[in-house]
N, C-alpha and C positions, 0 to 999 in steps of 0.2 A: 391640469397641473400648472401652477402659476411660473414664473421664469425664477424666482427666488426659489422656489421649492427644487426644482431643475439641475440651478445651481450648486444647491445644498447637497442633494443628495451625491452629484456628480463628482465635486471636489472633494465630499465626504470618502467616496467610493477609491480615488486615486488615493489617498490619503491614507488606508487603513492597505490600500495594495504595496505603497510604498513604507510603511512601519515592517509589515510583513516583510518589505523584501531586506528591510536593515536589520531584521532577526536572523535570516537566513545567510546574511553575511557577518554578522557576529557567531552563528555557527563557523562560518568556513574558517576566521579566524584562531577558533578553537582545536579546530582541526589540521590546520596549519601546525600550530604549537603541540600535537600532540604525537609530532609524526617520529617519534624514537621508536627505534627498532624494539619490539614485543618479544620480551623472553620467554624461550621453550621452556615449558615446564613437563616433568614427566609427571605418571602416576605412580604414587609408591605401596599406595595401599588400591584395593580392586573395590570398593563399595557395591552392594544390591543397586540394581537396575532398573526397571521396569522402561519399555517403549511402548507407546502408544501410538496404533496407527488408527484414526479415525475415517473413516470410510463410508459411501454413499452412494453407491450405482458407479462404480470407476472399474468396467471390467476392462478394460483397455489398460489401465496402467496398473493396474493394483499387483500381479505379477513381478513385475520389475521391485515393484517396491517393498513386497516382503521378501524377495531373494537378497536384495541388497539391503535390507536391515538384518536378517540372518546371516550375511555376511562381515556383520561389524567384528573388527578385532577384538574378543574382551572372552573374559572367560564364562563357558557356557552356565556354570553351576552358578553366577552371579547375575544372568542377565536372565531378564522375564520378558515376552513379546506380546502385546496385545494386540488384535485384529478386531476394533471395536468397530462393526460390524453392521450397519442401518438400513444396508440394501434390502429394496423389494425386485430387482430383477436377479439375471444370473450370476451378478458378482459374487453371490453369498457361493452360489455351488463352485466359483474359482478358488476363491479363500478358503472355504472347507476342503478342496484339493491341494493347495498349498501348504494349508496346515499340516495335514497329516503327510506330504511327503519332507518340509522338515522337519517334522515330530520323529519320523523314522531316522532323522540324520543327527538327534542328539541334543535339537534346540527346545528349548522352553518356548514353546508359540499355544497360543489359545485363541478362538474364535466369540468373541464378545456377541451374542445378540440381544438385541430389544424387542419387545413387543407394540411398540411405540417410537415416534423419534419427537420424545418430549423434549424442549430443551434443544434441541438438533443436535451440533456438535458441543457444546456446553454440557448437555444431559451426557453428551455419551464418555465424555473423559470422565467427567464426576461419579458417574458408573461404575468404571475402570480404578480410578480412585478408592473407590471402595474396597477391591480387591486387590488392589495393587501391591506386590511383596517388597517394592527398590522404595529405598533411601532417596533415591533421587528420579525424576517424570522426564522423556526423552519424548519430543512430541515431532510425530514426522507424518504432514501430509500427505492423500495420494500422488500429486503431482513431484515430491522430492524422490532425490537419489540419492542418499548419504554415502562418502567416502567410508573406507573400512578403517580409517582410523579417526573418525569422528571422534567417539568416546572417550581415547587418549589423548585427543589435544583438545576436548573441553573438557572435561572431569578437573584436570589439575588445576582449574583456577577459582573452584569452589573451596580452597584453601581455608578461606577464613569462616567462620560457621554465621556469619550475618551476610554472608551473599545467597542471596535468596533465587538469582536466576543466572544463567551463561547464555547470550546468543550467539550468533552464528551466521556471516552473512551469507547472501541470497546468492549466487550465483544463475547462468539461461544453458538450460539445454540448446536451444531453440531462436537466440537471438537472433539470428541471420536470415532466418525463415521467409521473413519479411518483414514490409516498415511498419506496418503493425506491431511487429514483435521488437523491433529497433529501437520502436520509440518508448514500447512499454521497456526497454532495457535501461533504455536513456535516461526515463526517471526514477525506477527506481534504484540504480545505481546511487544517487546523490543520495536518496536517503539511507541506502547501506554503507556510506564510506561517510559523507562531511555532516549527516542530522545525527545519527546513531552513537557513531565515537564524537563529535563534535559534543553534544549532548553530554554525552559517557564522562569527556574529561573535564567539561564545566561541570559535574557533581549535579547535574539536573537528573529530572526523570527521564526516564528511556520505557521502550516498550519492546517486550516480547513479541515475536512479529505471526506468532499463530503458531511457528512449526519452525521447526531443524533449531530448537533449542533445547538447552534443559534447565529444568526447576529441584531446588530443593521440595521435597516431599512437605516436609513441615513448614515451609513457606507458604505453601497456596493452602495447606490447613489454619495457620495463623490468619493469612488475612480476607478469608470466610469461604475458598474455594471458588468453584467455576459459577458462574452466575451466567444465565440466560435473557435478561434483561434486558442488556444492547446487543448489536448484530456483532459487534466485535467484542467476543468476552476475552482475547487476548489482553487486548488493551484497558480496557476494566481494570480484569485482574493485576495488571501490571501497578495500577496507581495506587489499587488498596495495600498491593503487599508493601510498597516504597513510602507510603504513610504512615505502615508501620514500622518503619524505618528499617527494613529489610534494604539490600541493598545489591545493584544488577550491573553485570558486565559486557561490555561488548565485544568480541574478536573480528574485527576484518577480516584477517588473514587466515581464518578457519570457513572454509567456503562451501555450500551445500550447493550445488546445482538442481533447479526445476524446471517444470514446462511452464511458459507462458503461453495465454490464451492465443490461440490464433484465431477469431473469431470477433466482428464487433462486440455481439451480442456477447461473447462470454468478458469481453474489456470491461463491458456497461456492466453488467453482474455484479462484477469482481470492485470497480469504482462505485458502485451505488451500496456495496453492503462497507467497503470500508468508509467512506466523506460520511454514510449514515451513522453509522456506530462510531465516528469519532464523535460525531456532534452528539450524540445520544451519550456514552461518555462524560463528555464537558457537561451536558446535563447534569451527569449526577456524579460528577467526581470534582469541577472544579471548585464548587463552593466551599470541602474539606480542602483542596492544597489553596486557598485564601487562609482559612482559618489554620491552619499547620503552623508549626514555629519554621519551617524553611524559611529560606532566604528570599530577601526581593528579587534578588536575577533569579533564585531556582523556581519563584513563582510565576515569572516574567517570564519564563524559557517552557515552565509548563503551561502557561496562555496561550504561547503560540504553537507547542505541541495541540494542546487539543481542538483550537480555533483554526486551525491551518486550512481547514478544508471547507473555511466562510469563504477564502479566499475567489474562492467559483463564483460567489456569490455577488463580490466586489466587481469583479470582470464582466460578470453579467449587464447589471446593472450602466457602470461604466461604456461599457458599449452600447448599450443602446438609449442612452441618455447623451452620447456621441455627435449623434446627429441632430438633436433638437441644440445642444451648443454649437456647433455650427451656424444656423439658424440666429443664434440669440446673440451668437459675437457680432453677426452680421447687419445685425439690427441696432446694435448699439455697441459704437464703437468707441465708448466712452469706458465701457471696461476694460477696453486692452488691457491693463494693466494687471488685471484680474488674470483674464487669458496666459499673460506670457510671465505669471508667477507660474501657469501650471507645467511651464517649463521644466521645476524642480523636481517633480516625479520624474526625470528622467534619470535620476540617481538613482530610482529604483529598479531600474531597468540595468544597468551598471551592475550593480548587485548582485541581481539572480542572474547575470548571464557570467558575475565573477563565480558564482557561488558553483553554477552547473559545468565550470570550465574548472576546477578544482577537483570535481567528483568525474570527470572525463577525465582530467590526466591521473586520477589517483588509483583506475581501477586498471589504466594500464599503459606505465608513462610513456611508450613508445608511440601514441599517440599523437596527431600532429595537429596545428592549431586549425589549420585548413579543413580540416573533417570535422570539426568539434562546428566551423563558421556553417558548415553545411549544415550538418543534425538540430543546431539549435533552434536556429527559426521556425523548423519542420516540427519539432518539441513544441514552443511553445503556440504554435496553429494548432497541434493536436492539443492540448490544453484546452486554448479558448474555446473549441470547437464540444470539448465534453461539457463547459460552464452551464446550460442547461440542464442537461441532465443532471450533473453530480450538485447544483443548487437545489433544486427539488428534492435530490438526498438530504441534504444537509437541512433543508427546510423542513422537512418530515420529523427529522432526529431532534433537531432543538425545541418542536411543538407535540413532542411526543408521542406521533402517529406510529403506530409499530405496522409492522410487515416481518412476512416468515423470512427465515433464515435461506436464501438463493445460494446454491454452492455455484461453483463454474467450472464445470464439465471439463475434463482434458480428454485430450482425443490420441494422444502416443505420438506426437508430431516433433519429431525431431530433428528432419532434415530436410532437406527441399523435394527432394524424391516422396515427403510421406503424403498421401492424402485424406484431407478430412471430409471433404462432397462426400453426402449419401451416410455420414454419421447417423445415427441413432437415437446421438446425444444434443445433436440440433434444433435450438429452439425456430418453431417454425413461425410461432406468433408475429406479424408485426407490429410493433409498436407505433401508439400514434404520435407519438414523439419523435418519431424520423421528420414528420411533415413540418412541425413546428422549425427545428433546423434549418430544414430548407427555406423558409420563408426568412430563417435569419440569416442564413448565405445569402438570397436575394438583398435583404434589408442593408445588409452591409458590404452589397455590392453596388447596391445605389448610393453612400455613403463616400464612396468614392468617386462616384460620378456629381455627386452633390459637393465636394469638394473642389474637383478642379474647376466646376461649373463657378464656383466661388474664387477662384484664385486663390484656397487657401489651403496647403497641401501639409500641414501639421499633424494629420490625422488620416493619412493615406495610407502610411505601414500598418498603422494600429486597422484600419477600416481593410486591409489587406490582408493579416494574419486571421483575422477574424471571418473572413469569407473564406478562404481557403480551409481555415478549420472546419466551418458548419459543413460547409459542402465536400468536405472530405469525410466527416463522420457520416453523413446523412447515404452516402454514395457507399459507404461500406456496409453500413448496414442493410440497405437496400441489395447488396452484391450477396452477401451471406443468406438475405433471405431468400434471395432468389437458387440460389443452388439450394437451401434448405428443401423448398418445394418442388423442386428437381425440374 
C-alpha cells in the first residue's frame, strides 16, 4: 500500500469519525431545546389491546415476565396477552403453566406456537398479528419488566390517529452488576435520552427499539408489516411506516427496565445482530428516504441514523493505519503540515464526549462530573475494543451476506449475589475472533512503544485506549469461555 493511499484512507477515516461526531452533537443540541417539562396525559377512553410477548428458550426469565405483563393496569375484558412461543426446550411447558394459572385468574393470555421458527422473531409477531384482537401491538421482550401503569402513560399520546408508534425508554435491572453491564448502561443510555428525543424533536426519524413500545395496529398493516429480511425488523419497520408518513413518539420519562447481558459472548450477540441489521436496513431503506420529499436535515439526520454503525468501521481502520503514519510522518517531515491539520479531529472528540456527558447528566442529574471523567474513557476503550467485531457486522449487512437471527440469552441476573457459571444458556464455542483482538492489543501496544521510541506522543492516548479496549474484550471473552467449560 503506497504512502498516498495510507494517507487517504487515514484522513478519510478521521474525517467521516469527525462528521459523525458533529451529527451527534447536533442531536445533543436538540435535546438541549427540547427539555420542557412533558405533559401527563390521562386515558379517557380504554382501546382493545393485544401484548405480544415473543419468546425463545427463556426459561429463566419468562416467569417474571408474563406475571408482570398480567399485571398491567387496564381493564381485563380490553386487553389480549400473547405468549408467541418458539421454544424447543422446557420453556414451552413453563409458559403452558403460566398460562393456565392466569387463565384461572381472569386474564386473556394464549400460548402462540409454531411448527417452525421461519422468520424467527419477525415470523412470530406477524403470526400473532394475524390473530390479534387490540387496536393497538404492545411488544415486550423476555428480558423486560413493564411497570403496572405502562399502558396508562403511553396509550394517551396516541392522541392523534397519524401516530403510528409510542416508545418507551430502556431503563437496567442490572446496571451495577458489573463493568460489563456499566458500560452497556453507559451507552445506551445516550441513545435513550439525547439520539431518541433529540431525533423526536428535530421531526427526523426515530426507531422502535424492538420492545417496551406500542404500535398502532393499522400502522404496521399500512406500511407492509413485520419483514424478516434484516436482523433488525424493528427498525425496518420503523422507516417504512415513517415514509409513509405515519408518524412516531418518544417518552423518556415512561421507563421500562431490562436485564442486560452479563456475558461477553451474549454483548457480541447482541452488537453483531444490531451494527448488522442497521447496515442491512441502510441497504434497503436509505435509497427511498433520498428519494422522499423530507427534508435535507430530516435526510441528513436519517444518514446518520442508519450509517452510524460504519462508524466501527472508521476506527478500525484509523487505528491501524495509525502506526504506518507514524512511520511516514517520520520519513517525511516535509508534511507536517499535513500532520498538525489532523489536529482538527480533535473537535470530534469534544463532541462525543459533550454529547455522552449530556446523556449522563440527563438520566440522572445528581450525577457528578468526576464519575462521568471516570466512565467515559473506560466507554470509549470498550468501543474501540468491539470495532472488529461489530465492522465485520456491518460489513456482512451492507454486502448482503445473511446469517440467522442469534437471540441473547438472559440468565435472571439481577444482583450481584445472582450467578450465571454453569448456565445452560452458555455459549461454549470459542470464537476465533478472540485471537485476532489479541494480536490487535499487541499491535497497538507496540504502537505506543513505536511512539515514544519516536519522540512523538500524539497518538499515545488514542494507541492506549485502543490496547486497553482489545485486550479487555479478548480477556472477557476468553473469561466467560472458560467458566462456560467449567
Amino acid at each position: 500500500m503506497t504512502t498516498a493511499v495510507v494517507i487517504f484512507i487515514y484522513i478519510l477515516s478521521l474525517a467521516l469519525i469527525l462528521v459523525f461526531s458533529l451529527g451527534q452533537l447536533s442531536l445533543a443540541f436538540f435535546y438541549k431545546r427540547s427539555s420542557e417539562e412533558v405533559q401527563i396525559k390521562r386515558l379517557k377512553t380504554y382501546p382493545p389491546v393485544t401484548v405480544q410477548l415473543p419468546v425463545y428458550n427463556e426459561k429463566f426469565v419468562v416467569e417474571r415476565l408474563i406475571d408482570a405483563v398480567c399485571k398491567l393496569n387496564y381493564p381485563k375484558d380490553k386487553l389480549e396477552i400473547q405468549v408467541l412461543d418458539d421454544s424447543d426446550d422446557e420453556t414451552s411447558q413453563i409458559i403452558d403453566d403460566k398460562v393456565k394459572e392466569w387463565k384461572t385468574a381472569g386474564i386473556n393470555i394464549l400460548q402462540i406456537l409454531r411448527e417452525n421458527r421461519d422468520g424467527y422473531k419477525a415470523g412470530a409477531l406477524s403470526l400473532g398479528m394475524e390473530v390479534a384482537l387490540g387496536e393497538f401491538i404492545t411488544i415486550f421482550d423476555a428480558d423486560f419488566l413493564p411497570k403496572e401503569d405502562f399502558l396508562q402513560k403511553m396509550l394517551p399520546h396516541f392522541e392523534r390517529e397519524n401516530i403510528g408508534m409510542v416508545q418507551s425508554r430502556w431503563g437496567h435491572l442490572n446496571e451495577d452488576y458489573s463493568i460489563l453491564t456499566r458500560m452497556q448502561a453507559f451507552g445506551l443510555d445516550a441513545h435513550f435520552t439525547v439520539e431518541q428525543l433529540g431525533r423526536n424533536k428535530a421531526g427526523s426519524f426515530i426507531s422502535f427499539n424492538g420492545t417496551a413500545g406500542i404500535w398502532r395496529k393499522s400502522c404496521i398493516e399500512d406500511a407492509g408489516g413485520w419483514s424478516a429480511d434484516t436482523l433488525t425488523e424493528d427498525l425496518d419497520l420503523s422507516y417504512r411506516a415513517q415514509l409513509k408518513g405515519w408518524k412516531f413518539k418518544y417518552l423518556e420519562d415512561v421507563v421500562t427496565p431490562a436485564e442486560l447481558p452479563v456475558t461477553m459472548s451474549g454483548v457480541k450477540s447482541q452488537q453483531y445482530r444490531w451494527n448488522k441489521g442497521a447496515a442491512e436496513t441502510a441497504r434497503k431503506n436509505l435509497g427511498n428516504v433520498f428519494s422522499s420529499d423530507f427534508s435535507f436535515r430530516q435526510k441528513t439526520h436519517a444518514s446518520f441514523h442508519l450509517l452510524n454503525s460504519s462508524i466501527f468501521i472508521c476506527l478500525l481502520l484509523s487505528g491501524i493505519l495509525s502506526l504506518p503514519m507514524l512511520k511516514i510522518k517520520e520519513d517525511n517531515p516535509e508534511l507536517g503540515l499535513l500532520f498538525n491539520l489532523g489536529s482538527i479531529f480533535f473537535i470530534g472528540f469534544i463532541a462525543i464526549a459533550y454529547f455522552y456527558w449530556i446523556s449522563f447528566k440527563s438520566v440522572d442529574p445528581k450525577r457528578r462530573f468526576l464519575n462521568y471523567i471516570l466512565k467515559f474513557p473506560i466507554f470509549l476503550a470498550f468501543s474501540m475494543g468491539l470495532s472488529l467485531h461489530n465492522s465485520i457486522a456491518v460489513l456482512e449487512g451492507f454486502f448482503g451476506i445473511k446469517s440467522p437471527f442469534i437471540r441473547t440469552p438472559k440468565f435472571n441476573i439481577v444482583s450481584k449475589a445472582d450467578n450465571w457459571i454453569d448456565n445452560s444458556y452458555l455459549n461454549t464455542k470459542l470464537n476465533v475472533l478472540i485471537f485476532f483482538e489479541i494480536l490487535l492489543a499487541l499491535y497497538f501496544m507496540a504502537g505506543i512503544a513505536y511512539g515514544i521510541y519516536l519522540n512523538n506522543y500524539a497518538l499515545i492516548i488514542f494507541h492506549l485506549l485502543l490496547t486497553i479496549g482489545f485486550a479487555s474484550i479478548s480477556i472477557l471473552s476468553f473469561k466467560r469461555q472458560a467458566y462456560a467449560r467449567g
